[in-house]
C-alpha positions in Angstrom: 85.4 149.2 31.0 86.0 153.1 31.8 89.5 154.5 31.9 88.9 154.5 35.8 87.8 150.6 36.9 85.7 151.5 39.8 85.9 148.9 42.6 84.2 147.3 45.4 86.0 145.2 48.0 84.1 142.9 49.9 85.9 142.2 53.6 87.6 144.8 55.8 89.8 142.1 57.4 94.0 141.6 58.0 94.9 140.8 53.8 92.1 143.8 53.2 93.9 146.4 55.5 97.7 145.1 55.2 97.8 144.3 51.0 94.9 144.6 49.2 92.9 148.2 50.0 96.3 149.9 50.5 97.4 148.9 47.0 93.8 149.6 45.2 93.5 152.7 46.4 96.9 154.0 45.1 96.4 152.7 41.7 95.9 156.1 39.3 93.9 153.6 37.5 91.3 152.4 40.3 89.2 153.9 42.6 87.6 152.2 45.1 83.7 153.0 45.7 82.3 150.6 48.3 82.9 148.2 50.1 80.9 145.0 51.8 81.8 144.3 55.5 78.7 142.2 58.0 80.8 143.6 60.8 79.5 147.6 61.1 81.9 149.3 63.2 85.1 147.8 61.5 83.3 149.0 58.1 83.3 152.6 59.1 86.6 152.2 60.6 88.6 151.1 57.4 85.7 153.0 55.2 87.1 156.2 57.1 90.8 155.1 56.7 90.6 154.6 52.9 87.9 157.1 51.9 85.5 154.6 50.9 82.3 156.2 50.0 79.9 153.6 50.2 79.6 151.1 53.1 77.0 147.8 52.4 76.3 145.0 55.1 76.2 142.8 52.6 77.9 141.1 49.6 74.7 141.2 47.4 74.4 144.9 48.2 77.6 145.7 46.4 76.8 143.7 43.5 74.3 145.5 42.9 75.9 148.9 43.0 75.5 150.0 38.7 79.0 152.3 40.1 80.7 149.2 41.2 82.6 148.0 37.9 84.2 145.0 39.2 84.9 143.5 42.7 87.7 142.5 44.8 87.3 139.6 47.8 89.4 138.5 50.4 87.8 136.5 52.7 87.3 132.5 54.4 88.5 130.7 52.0 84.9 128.9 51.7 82.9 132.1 51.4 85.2 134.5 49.2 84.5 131.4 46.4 80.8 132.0 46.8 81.4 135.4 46.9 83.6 135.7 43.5 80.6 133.1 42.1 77.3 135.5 43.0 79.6 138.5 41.4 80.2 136.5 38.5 76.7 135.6 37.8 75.9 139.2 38.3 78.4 139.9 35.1 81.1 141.5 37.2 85.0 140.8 37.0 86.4 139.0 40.0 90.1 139.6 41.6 90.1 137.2 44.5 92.5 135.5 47.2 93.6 131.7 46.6 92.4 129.2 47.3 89.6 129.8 44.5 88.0 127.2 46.3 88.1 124.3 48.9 87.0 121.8 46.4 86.8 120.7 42.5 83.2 121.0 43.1 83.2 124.3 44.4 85.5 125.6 41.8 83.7 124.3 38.6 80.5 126.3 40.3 82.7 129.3 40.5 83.8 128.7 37.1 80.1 127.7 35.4 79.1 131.5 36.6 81.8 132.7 35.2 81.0 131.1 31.8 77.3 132.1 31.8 77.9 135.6 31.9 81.3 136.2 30.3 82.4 138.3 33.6 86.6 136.8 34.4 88.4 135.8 37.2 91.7 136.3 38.7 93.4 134.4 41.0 95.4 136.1 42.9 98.6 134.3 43.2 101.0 136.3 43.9 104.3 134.7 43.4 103.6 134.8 39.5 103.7 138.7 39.7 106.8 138.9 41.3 109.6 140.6 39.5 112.6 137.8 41.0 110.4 134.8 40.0 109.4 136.9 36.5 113.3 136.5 35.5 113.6 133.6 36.8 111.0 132.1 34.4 112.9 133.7 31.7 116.3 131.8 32.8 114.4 128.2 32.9 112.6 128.6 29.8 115.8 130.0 27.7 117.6 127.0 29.2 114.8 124.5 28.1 114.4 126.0 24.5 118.5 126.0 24.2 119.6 122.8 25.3 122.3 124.7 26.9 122.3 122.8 30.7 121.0 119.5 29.4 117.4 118.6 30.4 115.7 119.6 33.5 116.1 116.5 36.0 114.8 117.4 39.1 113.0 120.4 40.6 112.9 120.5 44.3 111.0 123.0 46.3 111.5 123.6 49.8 108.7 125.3 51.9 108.7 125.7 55.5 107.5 129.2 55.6 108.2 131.5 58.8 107.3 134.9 59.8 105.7 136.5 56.4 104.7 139.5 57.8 108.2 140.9 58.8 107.0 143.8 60.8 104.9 145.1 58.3 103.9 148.5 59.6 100.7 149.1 57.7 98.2 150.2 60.4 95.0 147.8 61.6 92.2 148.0 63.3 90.0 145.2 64.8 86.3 145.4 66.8 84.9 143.2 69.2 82.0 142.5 66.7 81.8 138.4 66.0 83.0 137.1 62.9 81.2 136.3 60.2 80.9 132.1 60.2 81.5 130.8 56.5 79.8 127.9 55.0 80.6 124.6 55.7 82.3 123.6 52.0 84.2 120.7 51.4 85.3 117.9 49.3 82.3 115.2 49.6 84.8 111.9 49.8 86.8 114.3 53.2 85.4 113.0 56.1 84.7 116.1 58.4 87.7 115.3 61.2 90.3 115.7 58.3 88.9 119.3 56.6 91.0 121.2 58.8 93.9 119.6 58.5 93.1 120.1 54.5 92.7 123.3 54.7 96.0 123.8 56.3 97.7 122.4 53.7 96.1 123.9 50.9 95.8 127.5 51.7 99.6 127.0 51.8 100.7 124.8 49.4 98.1 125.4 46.6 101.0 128.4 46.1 103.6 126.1 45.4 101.4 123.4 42.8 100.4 126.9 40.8 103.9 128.1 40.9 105.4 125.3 39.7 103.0 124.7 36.7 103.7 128.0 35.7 107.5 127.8 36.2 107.4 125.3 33.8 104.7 126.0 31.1 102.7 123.2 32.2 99.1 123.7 32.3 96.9 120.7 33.2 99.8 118.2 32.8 100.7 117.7 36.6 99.6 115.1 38.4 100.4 113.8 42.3 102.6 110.4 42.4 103.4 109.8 45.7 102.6 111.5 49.4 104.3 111.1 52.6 102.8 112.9 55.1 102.8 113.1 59.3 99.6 112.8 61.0 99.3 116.3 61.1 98.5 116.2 57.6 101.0 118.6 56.5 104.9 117.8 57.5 106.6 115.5 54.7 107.0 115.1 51.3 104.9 115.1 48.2 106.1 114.1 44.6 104.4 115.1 41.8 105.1 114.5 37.6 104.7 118.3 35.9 105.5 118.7 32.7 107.2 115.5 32.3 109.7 116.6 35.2 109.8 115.2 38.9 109.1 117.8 40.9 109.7 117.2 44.9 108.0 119.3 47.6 109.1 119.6 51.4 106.4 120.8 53.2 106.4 121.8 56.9 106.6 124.7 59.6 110.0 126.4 61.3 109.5 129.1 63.8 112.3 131.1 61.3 112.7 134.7 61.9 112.4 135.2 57.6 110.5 133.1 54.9 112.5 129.3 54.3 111.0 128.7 50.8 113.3 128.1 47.8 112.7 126.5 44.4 115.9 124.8 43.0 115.7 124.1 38.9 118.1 121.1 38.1 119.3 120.6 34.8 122.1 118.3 33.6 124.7 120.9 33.7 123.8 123.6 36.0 120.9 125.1 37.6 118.4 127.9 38.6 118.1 128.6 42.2 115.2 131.3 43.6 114.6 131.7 47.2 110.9 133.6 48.0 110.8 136.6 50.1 109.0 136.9 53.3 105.5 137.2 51.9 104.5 141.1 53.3 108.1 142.3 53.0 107.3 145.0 50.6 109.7 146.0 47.7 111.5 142.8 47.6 111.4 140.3 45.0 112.8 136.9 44.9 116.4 135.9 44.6 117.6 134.6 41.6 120.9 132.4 41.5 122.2 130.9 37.8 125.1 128.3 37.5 125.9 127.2 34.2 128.4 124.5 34.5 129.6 121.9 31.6 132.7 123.3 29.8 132.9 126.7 31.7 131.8 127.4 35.3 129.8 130.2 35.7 127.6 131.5 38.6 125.4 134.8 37.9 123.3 136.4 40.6 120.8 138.7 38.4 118.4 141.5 39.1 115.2 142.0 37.9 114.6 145.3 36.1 111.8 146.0 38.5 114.1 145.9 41.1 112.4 147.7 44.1 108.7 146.0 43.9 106.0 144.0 45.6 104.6 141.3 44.1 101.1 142.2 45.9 101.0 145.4 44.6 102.3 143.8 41.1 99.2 141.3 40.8 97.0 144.7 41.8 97.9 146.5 38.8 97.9 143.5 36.5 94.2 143.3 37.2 93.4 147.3 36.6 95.3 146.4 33.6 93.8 143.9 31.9 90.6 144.6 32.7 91.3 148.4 30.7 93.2 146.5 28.0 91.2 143.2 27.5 94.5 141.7 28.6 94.0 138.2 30.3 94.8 137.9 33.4 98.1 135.5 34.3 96.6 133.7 36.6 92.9 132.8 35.4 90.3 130.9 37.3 90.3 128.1 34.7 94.2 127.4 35.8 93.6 128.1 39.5 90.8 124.8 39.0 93.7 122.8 38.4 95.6 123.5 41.9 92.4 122.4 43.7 92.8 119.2 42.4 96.0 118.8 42.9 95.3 119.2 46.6 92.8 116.6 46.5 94.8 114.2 44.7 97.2 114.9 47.8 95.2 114.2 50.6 93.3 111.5 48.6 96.7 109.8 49.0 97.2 110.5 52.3 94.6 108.8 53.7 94.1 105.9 50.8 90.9 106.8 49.0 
């Protein structure tokens, strides 16, 4: 890979124009050459707005491009997947929104590319590049390896969401043109009046089941125990056994004017408390709240050393990174699979198949 990764980005939609094309094309290490949009006025538009040199109707187009080093996608969640797959099996490295997929199947397609040519794949899941969460990590697993607080007995994770956008000023532009319709991809056992409700849920909650794992070292070793869902197919609670811990999630909407998501840590004698931040609020990284309890009573309110950042832009340069460095990537496709079927497993349970 050259000292300059040049990119393509394939979508000129709201996470392209708010997050993702604003970040790229700030990067000293990244400079992005083209970029794949079927609607043609809203191409030139945002083309014209980022300096994009190249403009293709089509994903295939880009792919093609011998200047186009790797490729970033944000798109329906069913079509970026086919997207990152095409790119793969054309050898490029892949930087794409989560879900990786809508289904196992999907994502073991996505991967098999992958694995033919060599090409990686990041998810991008943005809470693991967040400074707050980074030290965070570092608390839990110093606590873990110490024996300091006792074991971990409970992990509860709280996620009603809210307004993530919080006023985010970055300028966009929309057309009249149609949009593109994705491809109808879904789990074979979902019958078709439950796919939207599942993709509700798991464009949100896939978040919390890769956060988790990753708080917590855990890999593969998370399973779903029990579900208690409303008929909407996303307000309850779902259990789940990760890394040998019970791990609760509350799932549901508030009309809140900030972001109600925070991950509580329990160990015998104290705990580790991180509360997100609204998800486009640039520059601010989670909250991090330590009580050590036991024989002295202690509460500590650290910062991370990269206090002022944004996650988004965070996960951005991680990619540029790695792929100059060989570095892998923290969030991998091969561990994204693993959220997918967690999501199945969910609504499997919900509706008794």
């Amino acid at each position: 890979m050259s000292v300059v990764v040049r990119l393509g980005y394939v979508g000129a939609g709201f996470m392209a124009q708010k997050v993702h094309l604003p970040n790229f094309t700030n990067l000293a290490g990244c400079q992005v050459v083209a970029l794949a949009e079927a609607r043609p006025k809203l191409s030139e538009m945002v083309a014209k707005r980022f300096g994009i040199p190249k403009l293709y109707r089509h994903h295939s187009e880009l792919i093609a491009d011998p200047e186009v080093d790797a490729v970033a996608v944000s798109a329906h969640f069913a079509a970026q997947g086919e997207i990152a797959r095409d790119t793969l099996l054309a050898g490029k490295p892949v930087f794409m929104e989560k879900p990786m997929a809508v289904s196992v199947e999907q994502a073991e397609r996505i991967l098999e590319a992958s694995r033919k040519t060599g090409a990686p794949l990041m998810v991008a899941y943005m809470k693991r590049y967040d400074a707050g969460y980074e030290l965070a990590k570092e608390y839990v697993t110093k606590f873990r390896q110490s024996g300091e607080l006792g074991r971990i007995t409970l992990v509860r994770i709280h996620y009603f969401g809210g307004d993530w956008i919080c006023g985010l000023d970055t300028p966009f532009v929309s057309t009249d043109e149609p949009i593109p319709q994705p491809p109808f991809i879904k789990p074979a056992w979902l019958p078709d009046e439950h796919v939207q409700r599942y993709i509700g849920f798991m464009q949100q909650y896939v978040h919390a089941f890769n956060f988790i794992r990753w708080l917590l070292d855990a890999g593969d070793d998370a399973k779903v125990i029990l579900v208690d869902l409303d008929g909407d197919g996303y307000t309850g609670v779902v259990i789940l056994k990760v890394a040998g811990v019970r791990v609760i999630l509350e799932t549901g909407s508030l009309r809140h004017h900030r972001w109600d998501e925070h991950t509580q840590v329990y160990f015998e004698r104290g705990w580790v408390h991180m509360w997100s931040p609204p998800l486009l609020l640039r520059n601010q990284p989670a909250e991090v709240e330590v009580y050590i309890g036991g024989e002295r009573h202690e509460y500590l309110r650290p910062l991370p050393k990269d206090r002022w950042s944004w996650s988004y832009k965070r996960e951005a340069e991680h990619f540029i990174r790695c792929l100059q460095t060989g570095e892998p990537f923290r969030s991998p496709g091969e561990d994204a699979l693993i959220d997918v079927r967690l999501c199945e497993e969910v609504y499997r349970k919900w509706l008794g198949l």
